[in-house]
ZANU-58852 format. One record per residue (C-alpha): residue number from 1; residue in one letter; chain; x, y, z. Coordinates in steps of 0.25 Angstrom, whole numbers, padded with zeros to 4 digits, always signed. Layout:
# ZANU-58852
{NUM, A, A, {X, Y, Z}}
...
END
This chain:
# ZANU-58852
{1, X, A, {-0004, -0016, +0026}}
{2, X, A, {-0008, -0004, +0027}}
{3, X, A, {-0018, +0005, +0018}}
{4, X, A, {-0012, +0017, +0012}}
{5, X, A, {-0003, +0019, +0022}}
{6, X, A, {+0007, +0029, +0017}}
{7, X, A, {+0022, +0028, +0014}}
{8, X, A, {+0022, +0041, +0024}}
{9, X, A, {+0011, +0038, +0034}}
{10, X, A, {+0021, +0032, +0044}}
{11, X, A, {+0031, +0035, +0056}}
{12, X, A, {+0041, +0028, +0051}}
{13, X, A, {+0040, +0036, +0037}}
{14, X, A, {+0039, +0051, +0044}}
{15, X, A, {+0024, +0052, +0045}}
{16, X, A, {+0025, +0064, +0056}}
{17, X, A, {+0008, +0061, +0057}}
{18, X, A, {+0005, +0049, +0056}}
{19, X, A, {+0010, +0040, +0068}}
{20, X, A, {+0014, +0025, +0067}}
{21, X, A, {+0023, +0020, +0079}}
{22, X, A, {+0021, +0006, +0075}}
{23, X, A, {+0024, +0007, +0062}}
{24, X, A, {+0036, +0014, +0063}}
{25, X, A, {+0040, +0004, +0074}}
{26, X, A, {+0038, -0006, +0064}}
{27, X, A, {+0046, +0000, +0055}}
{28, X, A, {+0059, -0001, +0064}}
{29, X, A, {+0057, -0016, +0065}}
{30, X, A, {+0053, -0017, +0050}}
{31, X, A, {+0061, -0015, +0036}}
{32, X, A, {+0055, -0002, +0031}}
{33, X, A, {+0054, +0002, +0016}}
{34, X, A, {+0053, +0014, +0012}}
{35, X, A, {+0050, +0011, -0003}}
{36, X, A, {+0041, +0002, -0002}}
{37, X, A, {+0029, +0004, -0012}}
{38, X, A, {+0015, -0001, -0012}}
{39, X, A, {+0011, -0010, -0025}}
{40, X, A, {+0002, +0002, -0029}}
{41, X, A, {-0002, +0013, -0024}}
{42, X, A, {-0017, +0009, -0022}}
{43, X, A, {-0022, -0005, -0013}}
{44, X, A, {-0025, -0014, -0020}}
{45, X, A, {-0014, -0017, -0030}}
{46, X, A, {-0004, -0017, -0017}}
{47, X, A, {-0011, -0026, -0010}}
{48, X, A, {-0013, -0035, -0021}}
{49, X, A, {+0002, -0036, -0025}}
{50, X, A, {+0006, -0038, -0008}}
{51, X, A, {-0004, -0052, -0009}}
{52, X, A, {+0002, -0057, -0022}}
{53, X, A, {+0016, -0049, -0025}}
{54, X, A, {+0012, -0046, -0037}}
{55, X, A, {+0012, -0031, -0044}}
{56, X, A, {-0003, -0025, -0044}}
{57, X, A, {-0002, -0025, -0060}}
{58, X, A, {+0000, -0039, -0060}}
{59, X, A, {-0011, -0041, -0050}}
{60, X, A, {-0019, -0033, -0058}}
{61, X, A, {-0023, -0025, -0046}}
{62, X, A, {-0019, -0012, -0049}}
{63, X, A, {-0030, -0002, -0042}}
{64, X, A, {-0037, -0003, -0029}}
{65, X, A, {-0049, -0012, -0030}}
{66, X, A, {-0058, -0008, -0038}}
{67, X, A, {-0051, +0003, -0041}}
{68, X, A, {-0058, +0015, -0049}}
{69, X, A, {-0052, +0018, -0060}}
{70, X, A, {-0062, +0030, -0067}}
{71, X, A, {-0065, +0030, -0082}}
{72, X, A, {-0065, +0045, -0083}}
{73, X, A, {-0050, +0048, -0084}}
{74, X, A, {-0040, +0046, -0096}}
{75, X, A, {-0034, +0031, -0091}}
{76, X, A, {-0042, +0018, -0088}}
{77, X, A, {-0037, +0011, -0077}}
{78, X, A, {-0038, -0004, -0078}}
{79, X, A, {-0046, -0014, -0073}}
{80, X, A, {-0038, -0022, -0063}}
{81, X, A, {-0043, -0032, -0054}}
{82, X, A, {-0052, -0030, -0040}}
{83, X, A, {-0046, -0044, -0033}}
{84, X, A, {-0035, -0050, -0030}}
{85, X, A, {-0035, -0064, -0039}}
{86, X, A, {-0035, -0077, -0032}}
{87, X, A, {-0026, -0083, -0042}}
{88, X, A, {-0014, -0072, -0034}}
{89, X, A, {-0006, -0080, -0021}}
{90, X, A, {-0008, -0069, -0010}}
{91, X, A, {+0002, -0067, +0001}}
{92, X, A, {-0008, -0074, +0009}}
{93, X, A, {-0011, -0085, +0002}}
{94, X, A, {+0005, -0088, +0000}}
{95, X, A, {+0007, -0086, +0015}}
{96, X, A, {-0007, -0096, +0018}}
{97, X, A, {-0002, -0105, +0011}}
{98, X, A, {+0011, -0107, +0016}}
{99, X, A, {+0003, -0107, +0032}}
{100, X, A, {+0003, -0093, +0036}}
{101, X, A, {-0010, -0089, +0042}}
{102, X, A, {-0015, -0077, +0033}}
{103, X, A, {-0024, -0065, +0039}}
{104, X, A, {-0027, -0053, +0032}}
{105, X, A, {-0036, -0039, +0039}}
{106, X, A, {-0038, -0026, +0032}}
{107, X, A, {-0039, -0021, +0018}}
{108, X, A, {-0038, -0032, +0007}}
{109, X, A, {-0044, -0025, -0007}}
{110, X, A, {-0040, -0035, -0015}}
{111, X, A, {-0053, -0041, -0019}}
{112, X, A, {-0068, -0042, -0014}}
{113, X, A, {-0075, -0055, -0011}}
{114, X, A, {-0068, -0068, -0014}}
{115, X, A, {-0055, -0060, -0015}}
{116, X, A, {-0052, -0055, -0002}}
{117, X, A, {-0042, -0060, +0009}}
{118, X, A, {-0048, -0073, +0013}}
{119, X, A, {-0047, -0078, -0002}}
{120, X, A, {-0033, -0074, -0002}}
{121, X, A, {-0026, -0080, +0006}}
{122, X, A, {-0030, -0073, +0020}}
{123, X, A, {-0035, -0084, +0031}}
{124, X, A, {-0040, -0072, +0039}}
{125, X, A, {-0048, -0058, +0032}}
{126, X, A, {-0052, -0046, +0040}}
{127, X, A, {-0056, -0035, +0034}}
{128, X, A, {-0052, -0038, +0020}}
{129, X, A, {-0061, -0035, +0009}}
{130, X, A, {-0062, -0028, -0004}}
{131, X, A, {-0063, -0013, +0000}}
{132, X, A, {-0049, -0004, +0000}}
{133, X, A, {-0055, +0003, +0012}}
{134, X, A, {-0061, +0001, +0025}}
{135, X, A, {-0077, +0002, +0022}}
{136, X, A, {-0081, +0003, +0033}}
{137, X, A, {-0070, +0015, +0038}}
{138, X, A, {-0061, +0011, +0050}}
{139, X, A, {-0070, +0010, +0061}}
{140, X, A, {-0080, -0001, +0063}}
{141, X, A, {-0091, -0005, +0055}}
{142, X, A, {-0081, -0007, +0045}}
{143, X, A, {-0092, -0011, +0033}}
{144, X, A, {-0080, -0023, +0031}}
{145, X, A, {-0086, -0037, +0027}}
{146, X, A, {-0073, -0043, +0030}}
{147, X, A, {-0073, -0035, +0044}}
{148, X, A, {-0082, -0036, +0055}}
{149, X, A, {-0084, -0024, +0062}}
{150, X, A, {-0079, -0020, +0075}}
{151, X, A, {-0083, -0013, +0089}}
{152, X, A, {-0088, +0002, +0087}}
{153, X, A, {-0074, +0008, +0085}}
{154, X, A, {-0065, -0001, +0081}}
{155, X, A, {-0053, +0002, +0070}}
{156, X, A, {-0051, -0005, +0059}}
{157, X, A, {-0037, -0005, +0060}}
{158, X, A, {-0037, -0008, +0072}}
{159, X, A, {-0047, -0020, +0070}}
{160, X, A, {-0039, -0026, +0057}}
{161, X, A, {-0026, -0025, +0068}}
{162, X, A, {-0035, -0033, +0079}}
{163, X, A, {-0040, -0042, +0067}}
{164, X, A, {-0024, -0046, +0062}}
{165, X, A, {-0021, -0047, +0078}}
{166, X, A, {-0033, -0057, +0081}}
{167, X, A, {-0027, -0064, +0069}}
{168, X, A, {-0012, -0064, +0077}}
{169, X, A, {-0019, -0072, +0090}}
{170, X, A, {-0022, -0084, +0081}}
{171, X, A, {-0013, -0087, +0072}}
{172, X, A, {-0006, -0096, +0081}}
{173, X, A, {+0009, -0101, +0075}}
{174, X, A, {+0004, -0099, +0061}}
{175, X, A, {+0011, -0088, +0052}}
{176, X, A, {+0003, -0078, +0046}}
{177, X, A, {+0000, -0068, +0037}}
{178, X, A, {-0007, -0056, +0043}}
{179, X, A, {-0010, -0045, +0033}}
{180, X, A, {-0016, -0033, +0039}}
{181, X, A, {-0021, -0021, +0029}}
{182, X, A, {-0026, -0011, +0036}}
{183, X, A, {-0035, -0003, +0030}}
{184, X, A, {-0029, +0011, +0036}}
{185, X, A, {-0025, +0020, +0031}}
{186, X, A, {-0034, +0018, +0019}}
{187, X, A, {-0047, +0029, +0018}}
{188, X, A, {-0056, +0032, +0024}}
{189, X, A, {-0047, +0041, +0033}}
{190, X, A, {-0053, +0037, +0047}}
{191, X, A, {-0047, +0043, +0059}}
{192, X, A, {-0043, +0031, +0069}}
{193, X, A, {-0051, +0038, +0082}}
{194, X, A, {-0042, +0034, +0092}}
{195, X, A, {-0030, +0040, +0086}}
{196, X, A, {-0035, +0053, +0078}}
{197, X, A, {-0035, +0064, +0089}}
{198, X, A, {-0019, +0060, +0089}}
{199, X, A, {-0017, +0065, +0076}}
{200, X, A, {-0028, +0076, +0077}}
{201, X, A, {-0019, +0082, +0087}}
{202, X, A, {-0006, +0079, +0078}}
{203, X, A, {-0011, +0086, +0067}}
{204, X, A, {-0015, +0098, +0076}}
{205, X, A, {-0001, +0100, +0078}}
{206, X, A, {+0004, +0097, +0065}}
{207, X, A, {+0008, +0112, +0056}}
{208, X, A, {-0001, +0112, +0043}}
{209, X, A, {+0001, +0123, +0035}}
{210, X, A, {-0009, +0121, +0022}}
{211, X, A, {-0013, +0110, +0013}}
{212, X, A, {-0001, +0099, +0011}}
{213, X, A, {-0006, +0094, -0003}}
{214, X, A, {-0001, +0092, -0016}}
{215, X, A, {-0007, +0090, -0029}}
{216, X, A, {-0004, +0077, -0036}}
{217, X, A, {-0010, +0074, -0050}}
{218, X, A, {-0025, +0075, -0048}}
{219, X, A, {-0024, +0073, -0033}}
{220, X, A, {-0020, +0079, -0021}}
{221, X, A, {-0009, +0074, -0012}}
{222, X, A, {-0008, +0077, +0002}}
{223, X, A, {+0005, +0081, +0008}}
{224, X, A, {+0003, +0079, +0022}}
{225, X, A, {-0002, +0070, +0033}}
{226, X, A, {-0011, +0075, +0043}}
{227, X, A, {-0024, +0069, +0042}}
{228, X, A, {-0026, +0064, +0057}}
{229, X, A, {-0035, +0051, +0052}}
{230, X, A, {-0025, +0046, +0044}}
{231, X, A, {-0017, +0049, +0055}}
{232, X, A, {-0024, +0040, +0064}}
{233, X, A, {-0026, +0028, +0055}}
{234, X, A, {-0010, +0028, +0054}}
{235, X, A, {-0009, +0028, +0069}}
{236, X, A, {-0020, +0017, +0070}}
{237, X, A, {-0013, +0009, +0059}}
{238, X, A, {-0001, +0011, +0067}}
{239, X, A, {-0008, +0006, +0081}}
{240, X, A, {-0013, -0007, +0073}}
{241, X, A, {+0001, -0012, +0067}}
{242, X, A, {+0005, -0009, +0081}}
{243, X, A, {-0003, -0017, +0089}}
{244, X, A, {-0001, -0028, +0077}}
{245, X, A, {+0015, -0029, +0081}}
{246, X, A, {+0012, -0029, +0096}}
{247, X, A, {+0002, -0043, +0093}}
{248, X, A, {+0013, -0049, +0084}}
{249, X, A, {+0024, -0045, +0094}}
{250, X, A, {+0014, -0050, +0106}}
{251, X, A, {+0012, -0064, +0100}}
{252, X, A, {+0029, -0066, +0096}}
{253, X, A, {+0025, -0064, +0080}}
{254, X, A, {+0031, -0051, +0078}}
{255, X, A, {+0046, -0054, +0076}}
{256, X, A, {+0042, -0067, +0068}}
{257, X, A, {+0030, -0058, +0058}}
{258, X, A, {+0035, -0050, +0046}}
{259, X, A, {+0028, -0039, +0046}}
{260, X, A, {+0023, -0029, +0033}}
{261, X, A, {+0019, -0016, +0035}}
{262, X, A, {+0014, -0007, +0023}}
{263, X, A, {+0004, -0001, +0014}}
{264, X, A, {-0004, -0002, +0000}}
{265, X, A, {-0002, +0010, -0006}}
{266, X, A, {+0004, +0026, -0002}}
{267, X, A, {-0003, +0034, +0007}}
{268, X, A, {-0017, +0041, +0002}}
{269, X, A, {-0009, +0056, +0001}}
{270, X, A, {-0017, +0058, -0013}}
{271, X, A, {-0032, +0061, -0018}}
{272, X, A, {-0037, +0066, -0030}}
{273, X, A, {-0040, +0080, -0029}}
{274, X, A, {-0055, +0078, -0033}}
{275, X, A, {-0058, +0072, -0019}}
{276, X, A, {-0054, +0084, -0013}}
{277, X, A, {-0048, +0077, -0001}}
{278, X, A, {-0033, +0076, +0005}}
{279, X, A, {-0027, +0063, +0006}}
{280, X, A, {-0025, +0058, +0020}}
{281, X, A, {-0010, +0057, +0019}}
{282, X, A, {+0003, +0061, +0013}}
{283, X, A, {+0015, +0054, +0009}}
{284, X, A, {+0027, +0064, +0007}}
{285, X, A, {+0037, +0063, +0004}}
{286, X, A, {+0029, +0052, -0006}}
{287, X, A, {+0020, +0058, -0018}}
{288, X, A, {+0007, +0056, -0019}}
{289, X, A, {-0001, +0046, -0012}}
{290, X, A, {-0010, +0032, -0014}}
{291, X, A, {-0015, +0031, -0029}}
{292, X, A, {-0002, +0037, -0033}}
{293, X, A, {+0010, +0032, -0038}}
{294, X, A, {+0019, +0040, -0032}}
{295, X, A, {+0027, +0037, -0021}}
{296, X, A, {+0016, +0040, -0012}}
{297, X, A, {+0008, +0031, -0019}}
{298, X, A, {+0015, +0019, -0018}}
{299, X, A, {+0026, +0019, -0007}}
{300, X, A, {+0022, +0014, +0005}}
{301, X, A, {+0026, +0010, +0020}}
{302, X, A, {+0034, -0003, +0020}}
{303, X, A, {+0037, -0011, +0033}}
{304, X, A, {+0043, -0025, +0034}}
{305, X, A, {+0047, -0031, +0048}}
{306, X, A, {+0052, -0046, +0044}}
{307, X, A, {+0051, -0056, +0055}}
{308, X, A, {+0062, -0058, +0063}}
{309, X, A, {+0067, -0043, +0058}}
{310, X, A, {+0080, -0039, +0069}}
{311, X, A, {+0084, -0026, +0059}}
{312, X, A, {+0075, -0013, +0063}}
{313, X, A, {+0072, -0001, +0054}}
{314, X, A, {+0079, -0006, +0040}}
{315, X, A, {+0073, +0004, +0030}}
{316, X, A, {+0073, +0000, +0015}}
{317, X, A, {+0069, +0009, +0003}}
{318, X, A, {+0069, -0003, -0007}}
{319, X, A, {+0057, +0000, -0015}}
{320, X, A, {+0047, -0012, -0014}}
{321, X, A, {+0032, -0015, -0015}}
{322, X, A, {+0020, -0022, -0010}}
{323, X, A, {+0021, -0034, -0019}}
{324, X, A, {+0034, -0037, -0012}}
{325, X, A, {+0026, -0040, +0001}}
{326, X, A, {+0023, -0054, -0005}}
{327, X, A, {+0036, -0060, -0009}}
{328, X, A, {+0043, -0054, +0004}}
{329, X, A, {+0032, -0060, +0012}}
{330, X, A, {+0031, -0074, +0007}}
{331, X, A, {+0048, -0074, +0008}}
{332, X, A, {+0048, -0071, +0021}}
{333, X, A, {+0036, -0083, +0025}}
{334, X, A, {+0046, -0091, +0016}}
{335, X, A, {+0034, -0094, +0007}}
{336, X, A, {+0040, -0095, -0009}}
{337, X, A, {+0032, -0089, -0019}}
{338, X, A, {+0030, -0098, -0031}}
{339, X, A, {+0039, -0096, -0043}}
{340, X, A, {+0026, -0095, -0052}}
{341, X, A, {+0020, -0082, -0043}}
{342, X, A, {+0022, -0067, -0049}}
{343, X, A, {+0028, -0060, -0038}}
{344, X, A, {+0032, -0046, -0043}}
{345, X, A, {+0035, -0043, -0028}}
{346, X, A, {+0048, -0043, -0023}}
{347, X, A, {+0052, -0051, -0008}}
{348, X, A, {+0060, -0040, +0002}}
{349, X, A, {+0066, -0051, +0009}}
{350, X, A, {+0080, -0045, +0006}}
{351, X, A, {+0077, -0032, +0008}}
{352, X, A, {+0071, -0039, +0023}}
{353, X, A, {+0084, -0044, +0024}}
{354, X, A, {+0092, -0032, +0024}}
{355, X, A, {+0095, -0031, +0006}}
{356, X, A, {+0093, -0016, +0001}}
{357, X, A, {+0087, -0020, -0013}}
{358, X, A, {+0078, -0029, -0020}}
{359, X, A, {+0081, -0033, -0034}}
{360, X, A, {+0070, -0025, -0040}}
{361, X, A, {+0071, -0016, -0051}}
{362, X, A, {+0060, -0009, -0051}}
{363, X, A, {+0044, -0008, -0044}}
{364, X, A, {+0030, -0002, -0052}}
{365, X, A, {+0017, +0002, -0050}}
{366, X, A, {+0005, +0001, -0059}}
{367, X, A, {-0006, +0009, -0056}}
{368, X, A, {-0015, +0012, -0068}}
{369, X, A, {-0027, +0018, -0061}}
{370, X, A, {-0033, +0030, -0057}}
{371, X, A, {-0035, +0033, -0042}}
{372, X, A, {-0039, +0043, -0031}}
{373, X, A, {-0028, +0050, -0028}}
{374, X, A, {-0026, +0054, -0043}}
{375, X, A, {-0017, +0043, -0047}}
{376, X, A, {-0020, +0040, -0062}}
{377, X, A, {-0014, +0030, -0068}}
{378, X, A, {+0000, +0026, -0069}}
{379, X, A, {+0012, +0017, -0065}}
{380, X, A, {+0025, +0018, -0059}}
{381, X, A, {+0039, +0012, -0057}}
{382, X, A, {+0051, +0012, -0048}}
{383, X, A, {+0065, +0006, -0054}}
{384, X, A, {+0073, +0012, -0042}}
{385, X, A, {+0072, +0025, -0037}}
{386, X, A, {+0066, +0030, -0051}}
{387, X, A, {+0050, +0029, -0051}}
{388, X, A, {+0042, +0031, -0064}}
{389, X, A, {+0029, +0034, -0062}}
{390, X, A, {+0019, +0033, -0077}}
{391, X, A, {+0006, +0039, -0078}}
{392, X, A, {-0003, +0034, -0088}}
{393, X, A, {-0012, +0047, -0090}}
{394, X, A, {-0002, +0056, -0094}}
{395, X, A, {+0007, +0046, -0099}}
{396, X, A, {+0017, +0051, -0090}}
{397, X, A, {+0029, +0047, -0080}}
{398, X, A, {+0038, +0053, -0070}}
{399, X, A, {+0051, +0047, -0064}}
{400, X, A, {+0056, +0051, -0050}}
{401, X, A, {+0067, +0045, -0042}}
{402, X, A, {+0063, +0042, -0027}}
{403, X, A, {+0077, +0043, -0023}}
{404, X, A, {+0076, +0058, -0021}}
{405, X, A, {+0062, +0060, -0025}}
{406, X, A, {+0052, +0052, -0017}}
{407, X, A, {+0042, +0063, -0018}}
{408, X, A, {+0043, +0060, -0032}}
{409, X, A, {+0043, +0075, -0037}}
{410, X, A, {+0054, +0076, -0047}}
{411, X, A, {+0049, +0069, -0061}}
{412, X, A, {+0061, +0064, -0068}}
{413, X, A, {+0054, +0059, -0079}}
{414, X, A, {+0059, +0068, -0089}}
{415, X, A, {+0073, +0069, -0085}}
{416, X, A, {+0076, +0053, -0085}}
{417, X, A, {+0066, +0049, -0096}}
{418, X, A, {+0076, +0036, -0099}}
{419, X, A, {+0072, +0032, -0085}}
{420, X, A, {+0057, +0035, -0087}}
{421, X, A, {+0057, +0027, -0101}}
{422, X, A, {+0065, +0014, -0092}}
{423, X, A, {+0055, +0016, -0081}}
{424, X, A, {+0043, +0015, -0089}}
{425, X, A, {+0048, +0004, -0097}}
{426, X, A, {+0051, -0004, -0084}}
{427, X, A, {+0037, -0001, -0079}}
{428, X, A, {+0030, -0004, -0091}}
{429, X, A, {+0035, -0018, -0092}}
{430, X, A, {+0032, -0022, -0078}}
{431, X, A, {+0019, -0016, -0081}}
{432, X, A, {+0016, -0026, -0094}}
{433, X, A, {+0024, -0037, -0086}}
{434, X, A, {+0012, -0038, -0075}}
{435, X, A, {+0000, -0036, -0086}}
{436, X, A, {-0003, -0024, -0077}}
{437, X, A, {-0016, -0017, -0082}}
{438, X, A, {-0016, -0002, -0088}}
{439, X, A, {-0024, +0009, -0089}}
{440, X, A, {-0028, +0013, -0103}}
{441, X, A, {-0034, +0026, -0109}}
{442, X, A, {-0049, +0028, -0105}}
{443, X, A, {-0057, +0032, -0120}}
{444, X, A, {-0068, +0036, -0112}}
{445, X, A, {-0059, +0049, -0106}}
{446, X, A, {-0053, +0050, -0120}}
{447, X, A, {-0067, +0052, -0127}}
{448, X, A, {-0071, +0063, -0118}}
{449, X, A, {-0057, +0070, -0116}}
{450, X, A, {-0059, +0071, -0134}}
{451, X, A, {-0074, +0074, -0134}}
END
């Protein structure tokens, strides 16, 4: 897992910055989806439905934690919860129970103290703990209670890598579960020293000519990547799943190990103007970035290379999410789920197996809070290729169909309104069928805007 790492920030997907050689090796040996879409399109909620399969508005985590919703604007964002209940059956407790070795390094943010990895299911913490990002930054002291701190110098990614390796060298005969969130590429942009004169020199030779921004509600969008930091935390991201492969394919365990490879949210590409910075990446042809529920919100890098896998390269645009992980991965550690669980995710099993399509008719998103990329509250939903996105503010939608508008810059809402009314309809009822939290008018604003 790795932290707002963009549908576009990869080889494999055109980058023509960043680097990733191992990743995009992976990618030949894996099945590769290119609609695959993150829970939400902030932490938290994605990482909360990837341990219980479960929708974040069932969950009832539907912001990061705490979140910040502000009192000063038209809507209230709900109150949603700060932890994960103990009451859920985590992937890992499943998998524990059923004698798989469980280990878990790198972000959590699914709860403080008395809700974190160890009292979920996870034999083995490192690094885990309530913050969304590294306190600390990415070089040691690392201000981490759940981290000791390393020699003058030393990476964090690299450290949570050498951490999960330690872990492969003593786990004997025992299946496992090794979970490895890194905390990159989340902020605070640090440049990985070792690797950031590379892409100094890259960029040196790149053509710029003006700014590459676009303005996107409130915020700012950026356009292009060429921030030479972020550029190096890809690369050192990239070192670190390689040398993870090379210690699985060292001790026999890589043929016989599924391995998952993808991200929590879209790429950071969009700020709120007021904080007057650029973003650190871009996600064309994708719109708009992390916060957002546009594309570049929420579609993310998927990679899954089964165990055993002889095929290389297959490429599937089935759409399918993060709560998906959890059935697909008990299915494939032939662990049932019992018949009185919720599971809104779906198990890709077939689609692992060479079928096209799952019998899914459609896939939503519930996002009722403001954030800092300008996103203000809404919801959306994709029934095919149409995708219907509702904004509470303004009481508004626009419709787009991704099969010639990806870049989601062609509003059909006014020229198909009986596919807007269907869509809407479809979207509330699953909304009302979880319970899932709403925003309501803040009087407060309303006094003021009237006074």
């Amino acid at each position: 897992m790795v932290d707002d790492l963009g549908w576009s920030d990869l080889g494999y997907s055109e980058s023509s910055f960043y680097e990733t050689p191992n990743i995009d090796a992976l990618s030949k040996q894996s099945i590769q989806f290119t609609s695959a879409y993150a829970a939400s399109s902030v932490c938290s909620p994605t990482r909360a439905a990837i341990m219980t399969g479960k929708h974040p508005a069932r969950v009832n985590i539907t912001d990061w934690i705490p979140g910040s919703d502000p009192k000063n604007r038209p809507l209230l964002g709900p109150v949603d919860l700060n932890e994960l209940p103990l009451a859920e059956v985590t992937l890992a407790e499943a998998m524990k129970i059923n004698g798989y070795t469980t280990f878990f390094a790198g972000k959590w943010h699914l709860g403080d103290e008395g809700f974190f990895p160890e009292d979920q299911g996870f034999e083995i913490n490192i690094g885990g703990h309530h913050m969304g990002h590294p306190p600390g930054g990415y070089y040691s002291p690392y201000n981490n209670p759940k981290l000791s701190d390393g020699v003058e110098g030393e990476y964090l990614t690299d450290r949570l890598t050498d951490e999960s390796i330690k872990f492969l060298d003593g786990i004997d005969e025992a299946p496992f579960l090794l979970y490895l969130a890194f905390y990159t590429v989340h902020t605070p942009i640090q440049a990985n020293l070792t690797y950031i004169d590379k892409f100094k020199t890259k960029l040196r030779g790149l053509e710029i000519i003006g700014d590459s921004i676009k303005a996107e509600g409130e915020g700012i969008t950026n356009l292009d990547q060429r921030n030479a930091a972020y550029a190096s935390m890809v690369y050192a991201l990239d070192v670190n799943v390689g040398r993870l492969i090379e210690k699985l394919k060292k001790e026999g365990l890589y043929e016989n190990t599924t391995i998952f490879f993808t991200s929590d949210n879209g790429g950071l590409a969009t700020l709120d103007a007021r904080f007057k910075r650029l973003a650190p990446t871009a996600n064309l042809p994708l719109r708009a970035g992390k916060g957002w529920l546009y594309e570049g919100g929420i579609r993310i890098p998927l990679l899954i290379k089964p165990a055993n896998y002889r095929a290389q390269n297959r490429i599937s645009s089935e759409p399918v999410i993060s709560h998906d992980l959890y059935p697909t991965i008990l299915a494939l550690a032939d662990i049932e789920i019992p018949d009185t669980t919720i599971i809104d995710g779906y198990d890709l099993a077939p689609i692992l197996n060479g079928e096209e399509h799952l019998n899914r008719t459609s896939i939503f998103w519930h996002y009722p809070h403001y954030h800092g990329s300008a996103w203000k509250p809404g919801a959306a939903i994709r029934a095919g290729d149409w995708k219907l996105i509702e904004f509470y503010e303004t009481n508004s939608v626009e419709l787009y169909n991704l099969s010639d508008d990806i870049e989601e810059h062609n509003d059909l809402a006014t020229k198909y309104p009986e596919k807007v009314a269907a869509l809407k309809e479809t979207l509330h009822a699953r909304q009302n069928s979880m319970h899932a939290n709403k925003a309501i008018i803040n009087p407060d604003y309303q006094a003021k805007e009237t006074g």
